[in-house]
N, C-alpha and C positions, 0 to 999 in steps of 0.2 A: 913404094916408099921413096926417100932421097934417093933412092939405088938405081931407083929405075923398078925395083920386082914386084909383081902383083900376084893378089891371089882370087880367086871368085871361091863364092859358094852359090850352094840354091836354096831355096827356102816357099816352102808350099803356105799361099795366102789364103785364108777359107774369108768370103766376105759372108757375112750374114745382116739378115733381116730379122731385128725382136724387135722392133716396132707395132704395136699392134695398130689394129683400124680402127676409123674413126666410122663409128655408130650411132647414128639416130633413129628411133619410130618415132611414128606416131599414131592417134589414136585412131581405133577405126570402128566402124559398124557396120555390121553383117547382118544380110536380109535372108532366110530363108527361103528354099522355093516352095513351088506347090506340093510338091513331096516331103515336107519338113523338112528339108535339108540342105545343106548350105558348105561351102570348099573356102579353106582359110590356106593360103602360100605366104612363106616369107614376105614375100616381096608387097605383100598388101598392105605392111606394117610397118614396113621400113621405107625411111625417109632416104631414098635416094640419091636427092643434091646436095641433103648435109652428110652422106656417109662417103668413105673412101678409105686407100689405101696408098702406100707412099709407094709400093713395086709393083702388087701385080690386082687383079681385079677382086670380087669375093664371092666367098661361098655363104650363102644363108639359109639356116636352119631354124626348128625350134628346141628350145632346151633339151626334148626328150632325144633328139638326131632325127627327128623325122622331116622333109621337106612338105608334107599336108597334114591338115589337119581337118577333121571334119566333124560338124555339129548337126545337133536336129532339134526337138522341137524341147528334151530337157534340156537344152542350151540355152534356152533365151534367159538375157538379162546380162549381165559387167561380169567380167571377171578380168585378172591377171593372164599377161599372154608374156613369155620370154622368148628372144630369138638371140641366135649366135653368127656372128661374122665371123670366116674364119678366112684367112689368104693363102697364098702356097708356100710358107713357111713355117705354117701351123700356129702363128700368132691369132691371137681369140678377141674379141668385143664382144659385150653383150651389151643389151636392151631389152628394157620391161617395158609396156606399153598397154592400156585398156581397150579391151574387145566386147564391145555389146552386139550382142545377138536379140533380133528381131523378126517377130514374127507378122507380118503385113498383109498374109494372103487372106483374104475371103472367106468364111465358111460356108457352106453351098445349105440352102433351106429346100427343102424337097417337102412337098404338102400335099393331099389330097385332094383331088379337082373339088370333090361333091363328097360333102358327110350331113348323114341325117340323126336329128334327134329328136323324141318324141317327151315333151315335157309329162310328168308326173300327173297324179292327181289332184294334187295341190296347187298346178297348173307352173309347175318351178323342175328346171334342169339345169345343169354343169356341164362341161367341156372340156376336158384336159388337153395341155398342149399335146400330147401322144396320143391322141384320139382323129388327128390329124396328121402329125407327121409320119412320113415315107419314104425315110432312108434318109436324113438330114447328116450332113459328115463334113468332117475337117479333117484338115492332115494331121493336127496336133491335139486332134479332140473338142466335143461340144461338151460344155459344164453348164449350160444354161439353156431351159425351152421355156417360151412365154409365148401363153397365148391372150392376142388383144393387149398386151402390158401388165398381164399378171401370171401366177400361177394356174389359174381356174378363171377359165370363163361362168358366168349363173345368164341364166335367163328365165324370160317368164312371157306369159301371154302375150305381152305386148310388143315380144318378137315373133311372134308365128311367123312365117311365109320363110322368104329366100334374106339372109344375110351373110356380112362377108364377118371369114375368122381370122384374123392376122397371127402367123405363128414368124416368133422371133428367135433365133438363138444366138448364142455368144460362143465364142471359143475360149481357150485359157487365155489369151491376150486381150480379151474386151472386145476383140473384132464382133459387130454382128450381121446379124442377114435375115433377110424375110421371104417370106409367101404368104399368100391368100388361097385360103380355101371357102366355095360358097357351101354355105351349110343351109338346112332346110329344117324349120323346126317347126312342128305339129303337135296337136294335143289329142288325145282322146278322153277328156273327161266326164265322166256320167251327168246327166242332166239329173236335178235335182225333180224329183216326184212333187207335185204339188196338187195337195186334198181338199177339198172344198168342205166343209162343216154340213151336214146337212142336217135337217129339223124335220122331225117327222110330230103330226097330233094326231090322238086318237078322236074317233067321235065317241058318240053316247054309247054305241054299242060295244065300244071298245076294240074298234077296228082303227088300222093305222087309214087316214082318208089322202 
């Protein structure tokens, strides 16, 4: 004061951080692998040059608290994905962002080298696509077997000898795949009997002459 006298105190300063972060995703699509399955991280989703933090770096999650997440082959298609920014003050961001899951691989066509079939009487046979396949698979399942480009192959005489069968299938995603199988088709049909008329005369004695 004017006196000359002074006095101090102390005084405990808490500085704090409510600031939260700034959070961007953005959209992503995920490929499955050959085992239907496929690894989703934060960090696949979040836009990293627009997000940040005014102190210290961040932690990212997904809404449930988990750091992974993982899809298979019921995943494919769009859905909703949330992830949380959190820093070391425990201020929070979130972001929603679209996750399409894709399935890309291959289905494998496995065929029969050589299938034989013996047409009918009628000189007429069929062929199903499963008359041929041998162990055809996908990682997320085959929904579709075509053979030649249909259901059923038909044939008829005018295939006898060695021809090729094309077996096609699909997976649940439209993927498809092929093989050739040579088939062999042969007939065994009865020749038809053919009678000649014959005419017989008697003479005067009444004997056949």
């Amino acid at each position: 004061d004017s006196s000359g006298n002074s006095a101090t105190c102390s005084s405990n300063v808490i500085v704090a951080d409510n600031i939260p972060p700034i959070l961007s995703c953005s959209t992503t699509t995920l490929y499955l692998d050959p085992l239907g399955s496929a690894v989703l991280v934060p960090s696949d989703v979040v836009n990293t040059s627009l997000s940040s933090d005014n102190c210290t770096s961040l932690t990212y999650t997904f809404s449930n608290g988990s750091g992974v997440s993982v899809y298979d082959c019921d995943s494919v298609g769009s859905r909703t994905v949330e992830v949380i920014a959190s820093d070391a003050a425990g201020n929070q961001s979130v972001c929603q962002t679209t996750l399409t899951v894709i399935d890309t691989i291959l289905p494998t066509a496995v065929c029969r080298s050589t299938y034989s079939m013996q047409l009918d009487n009628q000189g007429l046979g069929f062929v199903l696509p499963s008359d041929i396949n041998l162990g055809s698979y996908d990682s997320c399942g085959i929904v579709d077997y075509q053979i030649n480009g249909a259901d059923t192959a038909f044939f008829d005489c005018t295939d006898i000898g060695s021809t090729a069968a094309t077996l096609l299938v699909l997976d649940a995603a439209g993927t498809p795949a092929s093989c050739v199988a040579t088939m062999t088709i042969t007939a065994n049909i009865p020749r038809p009997v053919v009678c000649n008329v014959a005419v017989s005369f008697l003479d005067a004695t009444g004997v056949v002459s």
